[in-house]
C-alpha positions as CSV (number, residue, x, y, z in Angstrom):
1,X,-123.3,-8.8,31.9
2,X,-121.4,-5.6,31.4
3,X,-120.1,-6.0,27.6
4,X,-119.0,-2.2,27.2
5,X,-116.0,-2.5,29.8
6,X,-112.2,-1.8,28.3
7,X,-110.3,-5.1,28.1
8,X,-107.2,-4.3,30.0
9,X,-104.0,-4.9,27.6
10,X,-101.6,-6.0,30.8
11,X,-102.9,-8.8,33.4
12,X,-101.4,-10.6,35.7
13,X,-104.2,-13.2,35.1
14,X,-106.9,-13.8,32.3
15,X,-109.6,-16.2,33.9
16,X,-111.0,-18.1,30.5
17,X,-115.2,-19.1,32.1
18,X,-117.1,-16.6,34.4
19,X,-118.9,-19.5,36.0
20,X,-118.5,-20.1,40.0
21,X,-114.9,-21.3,39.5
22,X,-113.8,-18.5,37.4
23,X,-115.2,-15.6,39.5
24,X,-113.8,-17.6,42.7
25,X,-110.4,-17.7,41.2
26,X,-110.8,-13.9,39.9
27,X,-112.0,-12.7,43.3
28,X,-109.0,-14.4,45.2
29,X,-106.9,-12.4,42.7
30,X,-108.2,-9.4,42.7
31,X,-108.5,-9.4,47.0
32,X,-104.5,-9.8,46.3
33,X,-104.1,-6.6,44.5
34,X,-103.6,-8.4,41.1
35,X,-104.5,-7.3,37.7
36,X,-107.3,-9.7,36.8
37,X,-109.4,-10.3,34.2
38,X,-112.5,-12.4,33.5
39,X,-113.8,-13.1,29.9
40,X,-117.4,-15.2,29.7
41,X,-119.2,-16.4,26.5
42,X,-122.8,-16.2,28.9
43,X,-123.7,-19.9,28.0
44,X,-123.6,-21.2,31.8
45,X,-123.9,-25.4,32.0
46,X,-126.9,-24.8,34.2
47,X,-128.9,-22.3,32.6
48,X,-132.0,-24.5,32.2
49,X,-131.9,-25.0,35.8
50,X,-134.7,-23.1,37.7
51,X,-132.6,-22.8,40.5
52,X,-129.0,-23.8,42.9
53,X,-129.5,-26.7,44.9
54,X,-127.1,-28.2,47.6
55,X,-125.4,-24.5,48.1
56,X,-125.5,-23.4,51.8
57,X,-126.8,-20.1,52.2
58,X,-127.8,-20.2,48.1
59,X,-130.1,-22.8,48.0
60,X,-132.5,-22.1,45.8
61,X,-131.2,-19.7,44.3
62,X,-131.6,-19.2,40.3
63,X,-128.3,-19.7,38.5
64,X,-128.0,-15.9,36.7
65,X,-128.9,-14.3,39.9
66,X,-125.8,-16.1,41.1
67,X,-123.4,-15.2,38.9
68,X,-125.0,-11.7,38.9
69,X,-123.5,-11.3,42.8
70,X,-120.5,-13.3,41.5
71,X,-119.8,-10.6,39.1
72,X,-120.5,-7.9,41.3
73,X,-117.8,-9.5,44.3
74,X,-115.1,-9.7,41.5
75,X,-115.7,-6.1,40.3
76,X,-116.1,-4.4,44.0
77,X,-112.5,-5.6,44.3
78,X,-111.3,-3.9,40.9
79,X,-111.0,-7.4,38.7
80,X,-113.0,-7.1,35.0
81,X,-115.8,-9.2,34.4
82,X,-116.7,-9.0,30.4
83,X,-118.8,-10.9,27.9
84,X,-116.8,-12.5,25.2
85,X,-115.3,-15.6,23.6
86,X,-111.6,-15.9,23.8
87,X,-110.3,-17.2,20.1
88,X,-106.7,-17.7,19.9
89,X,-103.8,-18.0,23.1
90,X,-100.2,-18.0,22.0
91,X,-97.3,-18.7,24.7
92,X,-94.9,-14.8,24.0
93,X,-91.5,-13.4,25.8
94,X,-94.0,-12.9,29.3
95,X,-96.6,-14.9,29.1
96,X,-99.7,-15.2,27.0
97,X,-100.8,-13.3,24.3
98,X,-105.0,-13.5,23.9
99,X,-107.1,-12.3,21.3
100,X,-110.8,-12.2,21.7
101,X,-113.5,-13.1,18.6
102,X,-114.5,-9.5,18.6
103,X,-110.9,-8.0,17.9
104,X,-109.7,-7.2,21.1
105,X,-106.6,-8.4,22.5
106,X,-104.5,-8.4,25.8
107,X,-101.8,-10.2,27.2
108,X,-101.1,-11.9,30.5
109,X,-98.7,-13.2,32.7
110,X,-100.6,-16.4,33.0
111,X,-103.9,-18.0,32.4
112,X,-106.7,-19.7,34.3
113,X,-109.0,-22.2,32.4
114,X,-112.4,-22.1,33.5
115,X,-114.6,-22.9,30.8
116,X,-116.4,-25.9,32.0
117,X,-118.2,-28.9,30.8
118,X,-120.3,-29.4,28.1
119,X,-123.4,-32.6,28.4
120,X,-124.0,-34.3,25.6
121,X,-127.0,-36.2,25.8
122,X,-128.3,-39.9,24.5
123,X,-129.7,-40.0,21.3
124,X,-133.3,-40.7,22.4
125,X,-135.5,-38.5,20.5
126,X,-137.4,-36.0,22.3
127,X,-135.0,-36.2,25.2
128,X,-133.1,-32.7,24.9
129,X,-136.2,-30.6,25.3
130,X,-137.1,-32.3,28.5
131,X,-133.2,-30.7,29.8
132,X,-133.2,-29.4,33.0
133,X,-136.9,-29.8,33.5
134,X,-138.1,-33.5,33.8
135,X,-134.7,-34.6,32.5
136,X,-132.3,-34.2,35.1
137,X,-128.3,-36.1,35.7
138,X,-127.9,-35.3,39.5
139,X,-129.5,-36.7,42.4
140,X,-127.9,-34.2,44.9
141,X,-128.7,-31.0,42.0
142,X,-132.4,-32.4,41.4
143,X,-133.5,-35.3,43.8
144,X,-135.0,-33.4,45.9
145,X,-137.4,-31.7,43.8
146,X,-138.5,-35.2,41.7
147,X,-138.7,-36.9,45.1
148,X,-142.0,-39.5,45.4
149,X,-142.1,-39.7,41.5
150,X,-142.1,-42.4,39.0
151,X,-138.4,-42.3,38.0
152,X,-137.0,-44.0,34.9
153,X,-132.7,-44.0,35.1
154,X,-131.5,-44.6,31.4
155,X,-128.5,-46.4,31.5
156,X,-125.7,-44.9,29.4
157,X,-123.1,-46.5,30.9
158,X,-121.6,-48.7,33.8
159,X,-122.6,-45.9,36.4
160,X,-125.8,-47.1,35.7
161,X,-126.0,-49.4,38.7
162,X,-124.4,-46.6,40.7
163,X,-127.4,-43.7,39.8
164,X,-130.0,-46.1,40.2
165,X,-129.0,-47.0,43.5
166,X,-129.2,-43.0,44.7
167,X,-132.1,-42.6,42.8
168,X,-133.8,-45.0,44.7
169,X,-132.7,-42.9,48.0
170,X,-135.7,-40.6,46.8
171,X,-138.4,-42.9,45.7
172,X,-139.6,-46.0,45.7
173,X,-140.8,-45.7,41.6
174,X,-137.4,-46.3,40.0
175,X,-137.1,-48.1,36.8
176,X,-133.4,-48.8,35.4
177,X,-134.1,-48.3,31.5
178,X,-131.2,-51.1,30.8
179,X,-131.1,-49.5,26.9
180,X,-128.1,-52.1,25.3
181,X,-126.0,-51.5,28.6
182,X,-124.6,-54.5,30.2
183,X,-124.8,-54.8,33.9
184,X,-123.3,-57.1,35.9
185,X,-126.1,-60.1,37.6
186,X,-125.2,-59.0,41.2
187,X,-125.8,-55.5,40.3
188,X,-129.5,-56.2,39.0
189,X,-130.0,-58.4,41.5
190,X,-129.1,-55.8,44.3
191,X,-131.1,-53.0,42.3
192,X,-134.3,-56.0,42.3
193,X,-134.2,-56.6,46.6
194,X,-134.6,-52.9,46.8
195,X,-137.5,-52.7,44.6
196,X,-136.0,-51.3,41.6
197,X,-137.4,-52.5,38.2
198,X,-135.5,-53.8,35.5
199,X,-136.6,-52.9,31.8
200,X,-134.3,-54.4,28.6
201,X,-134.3,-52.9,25.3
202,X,-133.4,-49.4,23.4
203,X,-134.8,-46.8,24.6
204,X,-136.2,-44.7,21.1
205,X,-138.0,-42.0,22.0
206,X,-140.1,-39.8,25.1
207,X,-143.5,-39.4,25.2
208,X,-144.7,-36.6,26.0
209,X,-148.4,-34.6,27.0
210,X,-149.3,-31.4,28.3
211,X,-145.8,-30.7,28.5
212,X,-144.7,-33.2,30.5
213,X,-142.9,-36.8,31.0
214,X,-145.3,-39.5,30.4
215,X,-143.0,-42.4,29.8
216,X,-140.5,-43.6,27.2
217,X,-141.2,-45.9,23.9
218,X,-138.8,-48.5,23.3
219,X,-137.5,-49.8,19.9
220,X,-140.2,-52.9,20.2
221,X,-143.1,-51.0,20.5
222,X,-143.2,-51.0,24.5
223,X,-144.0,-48.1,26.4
224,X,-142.8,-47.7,29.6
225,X,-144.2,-44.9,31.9
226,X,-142.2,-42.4,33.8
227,X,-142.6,-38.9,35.0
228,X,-139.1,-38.0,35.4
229,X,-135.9,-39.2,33.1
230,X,-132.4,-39.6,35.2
231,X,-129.6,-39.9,32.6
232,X,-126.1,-39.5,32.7
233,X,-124.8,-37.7,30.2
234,X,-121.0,-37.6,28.0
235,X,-119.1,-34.9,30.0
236,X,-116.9,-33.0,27.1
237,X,-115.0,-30.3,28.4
238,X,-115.2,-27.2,26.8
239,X,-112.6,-25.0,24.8
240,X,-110.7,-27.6,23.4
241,X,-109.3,-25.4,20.2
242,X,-107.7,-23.3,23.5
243,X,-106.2,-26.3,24.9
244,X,-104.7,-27.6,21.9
245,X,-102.8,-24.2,21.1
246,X,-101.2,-24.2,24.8
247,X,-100.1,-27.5,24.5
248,X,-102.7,-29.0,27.0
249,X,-104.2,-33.0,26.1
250,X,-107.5,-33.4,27.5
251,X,-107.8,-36.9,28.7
252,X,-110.8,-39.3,29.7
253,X,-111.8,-39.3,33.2
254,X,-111.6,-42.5,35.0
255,X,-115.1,-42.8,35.9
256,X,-115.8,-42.9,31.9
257,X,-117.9,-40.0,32.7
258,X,-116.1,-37.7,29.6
259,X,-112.9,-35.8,28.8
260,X,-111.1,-33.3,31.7
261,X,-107.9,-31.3,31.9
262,X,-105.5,-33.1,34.4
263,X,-104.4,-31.0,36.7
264,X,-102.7,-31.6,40.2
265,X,-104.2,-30.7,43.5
266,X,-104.7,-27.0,43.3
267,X,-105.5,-26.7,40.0
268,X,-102.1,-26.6,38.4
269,X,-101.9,-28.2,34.8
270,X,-98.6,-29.8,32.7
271,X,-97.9,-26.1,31.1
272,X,-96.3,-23.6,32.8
273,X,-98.1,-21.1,33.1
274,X,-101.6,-22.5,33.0
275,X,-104.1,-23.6,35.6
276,X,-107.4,-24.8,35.6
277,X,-110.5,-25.5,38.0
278,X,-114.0,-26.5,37.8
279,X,-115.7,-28.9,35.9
280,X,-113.2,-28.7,32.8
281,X,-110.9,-30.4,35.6
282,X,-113.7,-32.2,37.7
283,X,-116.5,-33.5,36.2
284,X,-118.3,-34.1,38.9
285,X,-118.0,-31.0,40.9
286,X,-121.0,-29.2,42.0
287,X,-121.4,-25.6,42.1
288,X,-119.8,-25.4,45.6
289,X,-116.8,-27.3,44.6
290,X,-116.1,-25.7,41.4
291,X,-116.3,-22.1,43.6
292,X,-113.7,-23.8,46.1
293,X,-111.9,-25.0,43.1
294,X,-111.7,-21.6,41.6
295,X,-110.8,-19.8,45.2
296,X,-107.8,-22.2,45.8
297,X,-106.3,-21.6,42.2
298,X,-106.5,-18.4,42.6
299,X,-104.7,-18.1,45.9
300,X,-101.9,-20.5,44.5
301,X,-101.7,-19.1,41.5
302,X,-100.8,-15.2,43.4
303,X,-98.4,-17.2,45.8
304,X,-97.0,-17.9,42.1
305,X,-96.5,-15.0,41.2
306,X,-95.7,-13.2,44.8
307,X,-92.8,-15.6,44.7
308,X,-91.6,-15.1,41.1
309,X,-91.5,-11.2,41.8
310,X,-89.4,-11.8,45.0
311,X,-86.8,-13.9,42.8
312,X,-86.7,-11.3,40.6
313,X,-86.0,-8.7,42.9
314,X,-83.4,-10.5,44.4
315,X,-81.8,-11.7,40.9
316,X,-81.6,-7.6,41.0
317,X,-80.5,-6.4,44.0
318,X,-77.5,-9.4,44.0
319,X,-76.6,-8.0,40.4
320,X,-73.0,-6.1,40.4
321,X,-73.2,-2.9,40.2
322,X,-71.1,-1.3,36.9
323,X,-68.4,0.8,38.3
324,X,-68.4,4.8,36.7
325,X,-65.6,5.7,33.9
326,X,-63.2,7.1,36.5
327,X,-63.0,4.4,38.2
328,X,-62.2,2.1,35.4
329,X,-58.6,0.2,34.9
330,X,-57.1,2.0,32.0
331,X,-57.0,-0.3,28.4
């Protein structure tokens, strides 16, 4: 990512993330003539993903040569991709003063949050390495490629029953790791008619050889084997020092999947001023919803702006006009 680029002091927009909602949103702005700027910290969620799955016409593609045309789309248009981390956001008399980690500093007329999710995964020991290898949290992101293996789905939470039943779409090895969740008996006993086996107990740790899977150990001893994990993970979203200073609560999902920013349809939040799209808004959102996210923010948020330029020009041109000296009432 270019990192030598001058931050322009006067924006229309600053998109906070340079994932696929970000550039989407920066790309809709910048086709609209607009002054836009996109600052990235270069930790994408999906790094450790070999490649885009479920994408049409990118499938398969890996995630930094992604963003890599991403970045070039936005640019060819005039908008400013740069690598940074954006530490303080104050509200000022037009719009939002932004200072970056680094020193620099702009200000814009508003502000698009697009700095995305953060997994946090159960405390299993040995599980984070496995991350976006043989550990994987999406069926439609990963099923594919673990199809016809022996699948283990650690239960983290009442979605359990949920995963296990799509994880079972893709082989007929599935074991629901129950690990101290409670499950409802109709659940199990759908999960057992379709051949789904039903483990109790904590799960403590992975086992591991030749640098793979081989199962899971449990806190009695037990080991159960596996060549693939499916877990879900805590969904946090990220930024939330920036969301605190505008004035924006992040608030638990209803799926109990994590923490979002509520916005409304098209990526609009409570604060004037600021929108958001992506995952820091929907946690479930896979790359091709976050982009369409990011493209319809974008659009709304120039319509925003197109619209509060035509007030003010007509606040201006319905202004009286101050009559010269000469023609002035004398005293």
């Amino acid at each position: 990512m270019t990192t030598t680029a001058e931050l322009p002091t006067d924006l229309d927009v600053l998109v906070i993330g340079g994932g696929p909602a970000g550039l989407s949103g920066a790309l809709m702005l910048a086709r609209s003539r607009r002054s836009v700027a996109v600052i990235d910290s270069g930790s994408p969620r999906n790094a450790p993903a070999p490649a885009v799955h479920g994408l049409l016409g990118y499938d398969g593609t890996p995630p930094a040569e992604y963003l890599r045309r991403g970045r070039a789309d936005v640019r060819r248009y005039g908008g400013v991709v740069l690598a940074g981390e954006v530490s303080d956001v104050r509200r000022d008399d037009t719009g939002f003063a932004v200072s970056l980690a680094d020193g620099r500093a702009t200000q814009a007329r508003r502000l698009l949050l697009a700095t995305g999710l953060t997994d946090e995964l159960p405390a299993v020991e040995g599980l984070a390495a496995r991350w976006g290898r043989d550990l994987v949290h999406c069926p439609y992101c990963h099923g594919w490629e673990v199809r016809d293996r022996a699948i283990a789905v650690l239960a983290t939470g009442p979605m359990a029953f949920h995963s296990a039943v799509l994880w079972r779409q893709l082989s007929d090895r599935i074991v629901l790791l129950r690990n101290g969740i409670d499950l409802p008996t109709e659940q199990l006993d759908q999960l057992r008619a379709r051949g789904v086996r039903i483990v109790d107990g904590a799960v403590r740790s992975v086992v591991t050889g030749d640098d793979a899977i081989r199962g899971v150990t449990l806190d009695d001893g037990r080991v159960v084997p596996c060549e693939v994990i499916a877990a879900g993970t805590h969904l946090v979203a990220r930024g939330a020092g920036l969301f605190t200073a505008l004035g924006l609560t992040l608030a638990e999902h209803p799926s109990g999947m994590g923490t979002h920013v509520p916005t409304d349809p098209v990526g609009r939040t409570d604060v004037p001023g600021v929108w958001a799209a992506g995952n820091v808004t929907d946690l479930s959102a896979q790359v091709g919803a976050a982009a369409a996210a990011g493209a319809m923010a974008g659009a709304q948020l120039n319509a925003e702006l197109a619209m509060a330029e035509t007030q003010l020009a007509a606040r201006g041109a319905a202004a009286p006009t101050a009559r010269p000296e000469s023609a002035k009432m004398p005293g």
